[in-house]
FIKOLZA-1660 file (N, C-alpha, C; in steps of 0.1 Angstrom, whole numbers, plus 5000, padded with zeros to 4 digits):
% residues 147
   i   px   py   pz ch aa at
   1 4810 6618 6615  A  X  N
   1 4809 6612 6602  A  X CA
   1 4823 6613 6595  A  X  C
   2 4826 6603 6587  A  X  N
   2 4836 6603 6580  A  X CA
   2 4833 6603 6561  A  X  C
   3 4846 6610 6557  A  X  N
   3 4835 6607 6540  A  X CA
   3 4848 6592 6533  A  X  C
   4 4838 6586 6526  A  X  N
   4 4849 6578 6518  A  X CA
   4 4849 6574 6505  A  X  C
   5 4850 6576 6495  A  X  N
   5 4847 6574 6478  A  X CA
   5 4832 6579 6478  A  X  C
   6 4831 6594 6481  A  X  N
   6 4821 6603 6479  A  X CA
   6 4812 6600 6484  A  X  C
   7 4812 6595 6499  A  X  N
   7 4795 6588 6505  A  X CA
   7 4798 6593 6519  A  X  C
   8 4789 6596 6525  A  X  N
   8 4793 6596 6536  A  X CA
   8 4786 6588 6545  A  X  C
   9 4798 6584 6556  A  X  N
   9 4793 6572 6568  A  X CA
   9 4793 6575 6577  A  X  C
  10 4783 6571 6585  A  X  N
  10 4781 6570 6595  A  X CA
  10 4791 6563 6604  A  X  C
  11 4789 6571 6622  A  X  N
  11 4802 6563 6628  A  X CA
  11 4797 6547 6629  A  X  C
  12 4787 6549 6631  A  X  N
  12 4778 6537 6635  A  X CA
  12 4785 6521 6622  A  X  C
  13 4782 6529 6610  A  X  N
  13 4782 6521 6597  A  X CA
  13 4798 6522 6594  A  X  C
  14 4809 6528 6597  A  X  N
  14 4825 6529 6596  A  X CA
  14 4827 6520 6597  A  X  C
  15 4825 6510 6611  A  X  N
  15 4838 6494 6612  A  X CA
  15 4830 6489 6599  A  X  C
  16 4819 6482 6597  A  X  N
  16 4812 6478 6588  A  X CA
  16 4817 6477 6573  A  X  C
  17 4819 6488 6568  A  X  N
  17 4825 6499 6556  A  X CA
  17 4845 6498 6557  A  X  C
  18 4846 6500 6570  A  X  N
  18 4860 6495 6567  A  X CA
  18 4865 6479 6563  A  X  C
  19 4855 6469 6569  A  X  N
  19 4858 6456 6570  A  X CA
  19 4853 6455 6551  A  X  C
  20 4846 6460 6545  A  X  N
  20 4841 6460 6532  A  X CA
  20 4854 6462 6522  A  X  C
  21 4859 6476 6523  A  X  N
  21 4867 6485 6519  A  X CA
  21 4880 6477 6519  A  X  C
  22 4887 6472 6525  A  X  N
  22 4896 6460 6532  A  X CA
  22 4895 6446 6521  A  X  C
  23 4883 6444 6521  A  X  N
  23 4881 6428 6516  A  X CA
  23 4880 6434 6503  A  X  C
  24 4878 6447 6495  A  X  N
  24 4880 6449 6482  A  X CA
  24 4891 6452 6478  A  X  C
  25 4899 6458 6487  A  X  N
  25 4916 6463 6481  A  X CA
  25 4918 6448 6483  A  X  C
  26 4917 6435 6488  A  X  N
  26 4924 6427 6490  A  X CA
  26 4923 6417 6481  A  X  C
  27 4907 6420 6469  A  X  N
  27 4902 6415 6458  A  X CA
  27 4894 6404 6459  A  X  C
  28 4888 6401 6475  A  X  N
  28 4879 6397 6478  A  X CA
  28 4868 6392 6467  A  X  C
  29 4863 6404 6465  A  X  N
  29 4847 6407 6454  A  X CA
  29 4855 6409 6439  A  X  C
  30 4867 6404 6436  A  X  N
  30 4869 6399 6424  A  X CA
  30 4866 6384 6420  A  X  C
  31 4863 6383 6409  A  X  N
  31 4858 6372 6401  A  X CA
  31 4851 6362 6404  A  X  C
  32 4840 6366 6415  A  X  N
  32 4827 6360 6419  A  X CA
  32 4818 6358 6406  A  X  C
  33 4812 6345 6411  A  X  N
  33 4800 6343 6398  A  X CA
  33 4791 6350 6393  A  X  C
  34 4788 6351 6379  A  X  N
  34 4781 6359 6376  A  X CA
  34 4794 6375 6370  A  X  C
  35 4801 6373 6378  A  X  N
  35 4806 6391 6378  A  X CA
  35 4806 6393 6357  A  X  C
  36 4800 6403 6356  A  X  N
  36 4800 6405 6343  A  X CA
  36 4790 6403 6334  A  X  C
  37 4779 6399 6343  A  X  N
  37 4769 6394 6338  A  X CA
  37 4756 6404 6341  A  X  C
  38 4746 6401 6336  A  X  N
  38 4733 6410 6342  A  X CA
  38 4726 6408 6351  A  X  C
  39 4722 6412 6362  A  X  N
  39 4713 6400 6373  A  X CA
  39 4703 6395 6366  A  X  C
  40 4698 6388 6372  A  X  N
  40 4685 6386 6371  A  X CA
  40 4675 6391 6379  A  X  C
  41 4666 6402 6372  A  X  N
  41 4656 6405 6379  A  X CA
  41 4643 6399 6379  A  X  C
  42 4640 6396 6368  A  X  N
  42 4629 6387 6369  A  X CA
  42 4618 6382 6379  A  X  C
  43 4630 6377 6387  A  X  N
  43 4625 6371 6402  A  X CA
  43 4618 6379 6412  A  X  C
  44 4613 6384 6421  A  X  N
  44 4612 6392 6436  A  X CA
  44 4618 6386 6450  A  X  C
  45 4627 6382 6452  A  X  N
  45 4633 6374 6461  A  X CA
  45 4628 6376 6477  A  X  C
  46 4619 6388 6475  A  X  N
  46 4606 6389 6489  A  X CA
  46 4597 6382 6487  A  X  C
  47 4593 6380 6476  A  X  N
  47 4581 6371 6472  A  X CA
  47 4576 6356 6476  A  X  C
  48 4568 6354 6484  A  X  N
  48 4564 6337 6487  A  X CA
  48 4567 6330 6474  A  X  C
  49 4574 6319 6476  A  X  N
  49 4575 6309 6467  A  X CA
  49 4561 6310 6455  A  X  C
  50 4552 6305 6460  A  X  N
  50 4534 6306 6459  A  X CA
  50 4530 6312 6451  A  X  C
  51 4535 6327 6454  A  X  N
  51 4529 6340 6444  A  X CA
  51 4544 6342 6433  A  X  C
  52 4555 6338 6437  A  X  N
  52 4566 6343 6428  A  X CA
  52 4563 6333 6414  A  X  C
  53 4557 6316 6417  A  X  N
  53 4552 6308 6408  A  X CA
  53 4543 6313 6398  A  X  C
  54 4530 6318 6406  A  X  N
  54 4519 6325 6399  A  X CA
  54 4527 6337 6390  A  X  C
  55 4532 6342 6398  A  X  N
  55 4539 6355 6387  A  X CA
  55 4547 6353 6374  A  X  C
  56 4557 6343 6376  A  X  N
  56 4563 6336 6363  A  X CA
  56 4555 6330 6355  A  X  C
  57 4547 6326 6360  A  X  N
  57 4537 6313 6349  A  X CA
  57 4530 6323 6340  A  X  C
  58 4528 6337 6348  A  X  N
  58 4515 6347 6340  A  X CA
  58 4525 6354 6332  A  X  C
  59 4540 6354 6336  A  X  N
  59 4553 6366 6325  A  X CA
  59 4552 6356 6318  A  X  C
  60 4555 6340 6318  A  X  N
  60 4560 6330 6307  A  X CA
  60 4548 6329 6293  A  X  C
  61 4534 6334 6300  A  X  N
  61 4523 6332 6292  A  X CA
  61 4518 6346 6284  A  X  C
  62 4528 6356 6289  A  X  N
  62 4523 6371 6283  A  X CA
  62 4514 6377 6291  A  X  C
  63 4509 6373 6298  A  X  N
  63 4501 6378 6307  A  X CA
  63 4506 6388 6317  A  X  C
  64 4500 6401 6317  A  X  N
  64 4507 6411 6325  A  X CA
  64 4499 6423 6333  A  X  C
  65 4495 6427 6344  A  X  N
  65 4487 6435 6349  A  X CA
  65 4477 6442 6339  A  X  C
  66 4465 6444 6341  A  X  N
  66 4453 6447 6335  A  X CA
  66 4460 6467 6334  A  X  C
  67 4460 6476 6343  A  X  N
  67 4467 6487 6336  A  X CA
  67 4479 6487 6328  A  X  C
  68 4488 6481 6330  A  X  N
  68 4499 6481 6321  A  X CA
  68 4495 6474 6312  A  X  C
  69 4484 6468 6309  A  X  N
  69 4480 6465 6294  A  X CA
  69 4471 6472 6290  A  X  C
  70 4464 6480 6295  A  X  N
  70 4454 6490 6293  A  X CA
  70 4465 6504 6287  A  X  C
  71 4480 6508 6295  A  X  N
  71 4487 6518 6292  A  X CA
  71 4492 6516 6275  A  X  C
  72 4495 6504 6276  A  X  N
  72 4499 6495 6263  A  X CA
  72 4487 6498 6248  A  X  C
  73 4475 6498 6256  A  X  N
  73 4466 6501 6242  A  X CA
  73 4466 6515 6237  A  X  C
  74 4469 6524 6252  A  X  N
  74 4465 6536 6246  A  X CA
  74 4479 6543 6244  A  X  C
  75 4491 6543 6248  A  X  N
  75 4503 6540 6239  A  X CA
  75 4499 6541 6220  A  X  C
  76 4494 6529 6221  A  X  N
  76 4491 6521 6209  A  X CA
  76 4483 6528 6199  A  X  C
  77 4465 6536 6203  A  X  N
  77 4459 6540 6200  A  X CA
  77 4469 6560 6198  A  X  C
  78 4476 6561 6205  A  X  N
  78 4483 6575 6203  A  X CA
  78 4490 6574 6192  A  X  C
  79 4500 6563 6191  A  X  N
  79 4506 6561 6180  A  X CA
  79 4501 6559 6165  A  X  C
  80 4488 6552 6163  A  X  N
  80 4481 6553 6156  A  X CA
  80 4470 6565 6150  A  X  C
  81 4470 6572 6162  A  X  N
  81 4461 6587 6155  A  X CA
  81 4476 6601 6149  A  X  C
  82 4483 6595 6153  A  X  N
  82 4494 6608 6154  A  X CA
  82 4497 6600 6135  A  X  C
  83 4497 6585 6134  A  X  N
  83 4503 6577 6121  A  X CA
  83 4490 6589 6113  A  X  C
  84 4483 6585 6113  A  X  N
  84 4472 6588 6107  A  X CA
  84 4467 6607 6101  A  X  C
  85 4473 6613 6114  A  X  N
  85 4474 6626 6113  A  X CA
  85 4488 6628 6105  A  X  C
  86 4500 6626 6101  A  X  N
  86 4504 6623 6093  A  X CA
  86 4502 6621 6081  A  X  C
  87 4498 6608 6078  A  X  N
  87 4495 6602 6063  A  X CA
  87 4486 6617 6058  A  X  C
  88 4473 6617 6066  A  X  N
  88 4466 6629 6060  A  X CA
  88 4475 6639 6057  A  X  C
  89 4483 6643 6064  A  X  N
  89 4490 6661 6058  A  X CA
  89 4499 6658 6052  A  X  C
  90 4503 6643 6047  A  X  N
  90 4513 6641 6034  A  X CA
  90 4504 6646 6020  A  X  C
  91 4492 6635 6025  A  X  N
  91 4484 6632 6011  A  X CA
  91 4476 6650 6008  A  X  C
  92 4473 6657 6020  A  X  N
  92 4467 6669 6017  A  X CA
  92 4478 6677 6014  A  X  C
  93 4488 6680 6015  A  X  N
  93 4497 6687 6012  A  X CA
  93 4502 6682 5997  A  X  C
  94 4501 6673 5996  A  X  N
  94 4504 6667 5976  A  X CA
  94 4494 6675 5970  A  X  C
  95 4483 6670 5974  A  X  N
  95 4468 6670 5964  A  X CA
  95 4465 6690 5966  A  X  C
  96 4470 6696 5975  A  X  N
  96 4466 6709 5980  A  X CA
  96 4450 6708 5983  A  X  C
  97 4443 6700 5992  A  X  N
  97 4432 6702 5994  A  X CA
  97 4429 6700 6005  A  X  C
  98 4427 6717 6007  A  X  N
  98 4425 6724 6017  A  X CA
  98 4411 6714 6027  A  X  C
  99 4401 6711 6020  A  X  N
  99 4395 6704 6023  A  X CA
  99 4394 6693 6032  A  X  C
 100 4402 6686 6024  A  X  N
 100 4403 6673 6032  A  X CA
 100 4415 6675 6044  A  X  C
 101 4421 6684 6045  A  X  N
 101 4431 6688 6056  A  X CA
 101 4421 6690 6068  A  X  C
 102 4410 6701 6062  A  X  N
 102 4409 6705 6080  A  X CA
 102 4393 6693 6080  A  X  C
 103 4387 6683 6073  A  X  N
 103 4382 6670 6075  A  X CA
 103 4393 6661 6080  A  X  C
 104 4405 6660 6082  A  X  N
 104 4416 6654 6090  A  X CA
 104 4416 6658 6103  A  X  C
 105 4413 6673 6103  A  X  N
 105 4418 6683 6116  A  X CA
 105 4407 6676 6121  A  X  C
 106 4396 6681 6118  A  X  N
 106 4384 6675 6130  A  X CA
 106 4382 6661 6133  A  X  C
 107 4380 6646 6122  A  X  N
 107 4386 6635 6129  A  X CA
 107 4398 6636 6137  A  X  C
 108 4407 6643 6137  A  X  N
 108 4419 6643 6148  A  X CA
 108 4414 6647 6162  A  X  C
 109 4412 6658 6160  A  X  N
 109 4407 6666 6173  A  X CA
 109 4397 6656 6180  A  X  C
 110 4385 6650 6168  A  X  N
 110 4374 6644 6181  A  X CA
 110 4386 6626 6185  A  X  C
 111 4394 6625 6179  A  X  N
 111 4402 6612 6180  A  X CA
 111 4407 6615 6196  A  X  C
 112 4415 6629 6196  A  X  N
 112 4427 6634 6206  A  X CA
 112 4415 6637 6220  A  X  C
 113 4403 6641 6215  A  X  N
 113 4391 6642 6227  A  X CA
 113 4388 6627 6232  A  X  C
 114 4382 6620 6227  A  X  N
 114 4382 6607 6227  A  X CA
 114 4393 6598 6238  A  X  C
 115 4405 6597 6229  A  X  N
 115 4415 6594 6235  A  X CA
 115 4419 6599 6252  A  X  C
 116 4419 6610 6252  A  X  N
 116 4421 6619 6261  A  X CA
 116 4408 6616 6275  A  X  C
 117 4397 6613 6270  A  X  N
 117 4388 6612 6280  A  X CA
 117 4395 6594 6290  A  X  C
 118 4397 6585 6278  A  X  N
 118 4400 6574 6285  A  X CA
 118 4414 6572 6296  A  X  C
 119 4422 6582 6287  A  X  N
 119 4431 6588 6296  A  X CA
 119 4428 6593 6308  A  X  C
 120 4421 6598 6313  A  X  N
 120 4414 6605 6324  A  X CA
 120 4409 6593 6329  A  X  C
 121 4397 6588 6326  A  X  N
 121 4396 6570 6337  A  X CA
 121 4406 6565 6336  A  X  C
 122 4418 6560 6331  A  X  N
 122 4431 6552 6334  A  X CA
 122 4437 6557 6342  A  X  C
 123 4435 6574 6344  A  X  N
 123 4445 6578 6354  A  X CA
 123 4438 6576 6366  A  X  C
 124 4427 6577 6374  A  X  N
 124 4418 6574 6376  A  X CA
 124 4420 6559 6386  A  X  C
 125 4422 6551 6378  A  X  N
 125 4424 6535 6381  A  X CA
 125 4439 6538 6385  A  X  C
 126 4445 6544 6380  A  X  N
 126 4462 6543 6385  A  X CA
 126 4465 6544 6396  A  X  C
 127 4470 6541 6408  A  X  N
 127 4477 6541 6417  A  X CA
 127 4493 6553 6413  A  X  C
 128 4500 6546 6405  A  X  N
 128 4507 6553 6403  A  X CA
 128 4513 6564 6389  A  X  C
 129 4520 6571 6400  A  X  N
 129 4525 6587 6391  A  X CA
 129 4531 6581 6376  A  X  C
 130 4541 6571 6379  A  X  N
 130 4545 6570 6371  A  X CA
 130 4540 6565 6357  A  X  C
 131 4523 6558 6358  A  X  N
 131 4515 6558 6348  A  X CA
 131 4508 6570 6340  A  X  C
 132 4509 6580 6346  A  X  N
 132 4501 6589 6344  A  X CA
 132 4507 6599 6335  A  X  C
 133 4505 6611 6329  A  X  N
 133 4511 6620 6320  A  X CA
 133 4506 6615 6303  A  X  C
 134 4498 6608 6300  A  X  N
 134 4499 6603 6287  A  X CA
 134 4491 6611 6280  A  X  C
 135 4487 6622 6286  A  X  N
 135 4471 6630 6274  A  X CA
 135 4484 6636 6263  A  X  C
 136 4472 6640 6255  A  X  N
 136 4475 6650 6243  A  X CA
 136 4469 6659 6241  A  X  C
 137 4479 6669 6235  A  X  N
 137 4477 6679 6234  A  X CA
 137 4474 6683 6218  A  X  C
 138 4460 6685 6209  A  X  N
 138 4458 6681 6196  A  X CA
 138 4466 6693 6191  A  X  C
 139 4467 6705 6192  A  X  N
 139 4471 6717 6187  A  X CA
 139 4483 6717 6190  A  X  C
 140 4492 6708 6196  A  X  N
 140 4508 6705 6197  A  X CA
 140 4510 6695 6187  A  X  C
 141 4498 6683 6187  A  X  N
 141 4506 6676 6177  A  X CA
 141 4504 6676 6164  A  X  C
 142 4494 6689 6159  A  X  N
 142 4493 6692 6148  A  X CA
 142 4506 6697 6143  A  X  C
 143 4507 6712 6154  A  X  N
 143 4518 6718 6147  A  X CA
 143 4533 6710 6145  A  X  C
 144 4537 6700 6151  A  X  N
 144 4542 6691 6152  A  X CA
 144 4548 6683 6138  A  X  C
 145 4533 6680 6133  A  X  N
 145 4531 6673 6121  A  X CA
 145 4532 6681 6112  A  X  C
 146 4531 6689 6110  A  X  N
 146 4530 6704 6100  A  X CA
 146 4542 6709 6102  A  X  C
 147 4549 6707 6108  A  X  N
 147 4564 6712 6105  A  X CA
 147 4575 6707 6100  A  X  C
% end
């Protein structure tokens, strides 16, 4: 093995990597189209014509996998109980009523139970990791809010 701008090669992959290395000191891979620009990913360039069609026509129309619009609601619904647990411990904390604080607490709590169970069937339907992690934790995001 040989090392070259922090990688290491294989003998196999060396002439390869030299013939590369070569054509860039020589500025080869200077000022090719696009350079400077963003790719475009959009596309899947593995993709059958067929299905890469279906797939734009459903991105052009908003249309987008049934979990990732499902992740999207409860996203949505988190952001809205945490708004909400909020507003309450502004407005209880003005008025000082103790009352209506911990009538917040328990709509919260059964909101964060609630929530949390759908979380559990979405994860459930998920294939992947990277969907997954979204519960709450109600007694984190109280103290949270209260601080």
């Amino acid at each position: 093995m040989q090392w070259r701008q922090s990688h290491v090669i294989l003998k196999e992959d060396a002439d390869d990597e030299d013939v590369i290395q070569d054509a860039m000191e020589r500025g080869e891979f200077d000022n090719l189209p696009g350079t400077g620009k963003p790719l475009n990913l959009t596309e899947d360039p593995l993709l059958d014509p067929l299905t890469a069609i279906v797939h734009r026509i459903l991105r052009e129309n908003g249309v987008s996998h049934p979990l990732i619009e499902a992740r999207k609601t409860i996203e949505a619904e988190q952001q809205q109980i945490r708004s909400e647990l909020a507003r309450a411990w502004g407005v209880c904390r003005h008025s000082h009523s103790e009352e209506a604080w911990q009538e917040a607490l328990r709509t919260f709590r059964a909101q964060v139970k609630d929530l949390n169970r759908q979380i559990r069937i979405f994860t459930l339907k998920t294939p992947s990791p990277a969907l997954h992690g979204l519960a709450l934790d109600a007694e984190r995001e109280i103290k949270k809010t209260t601080q």
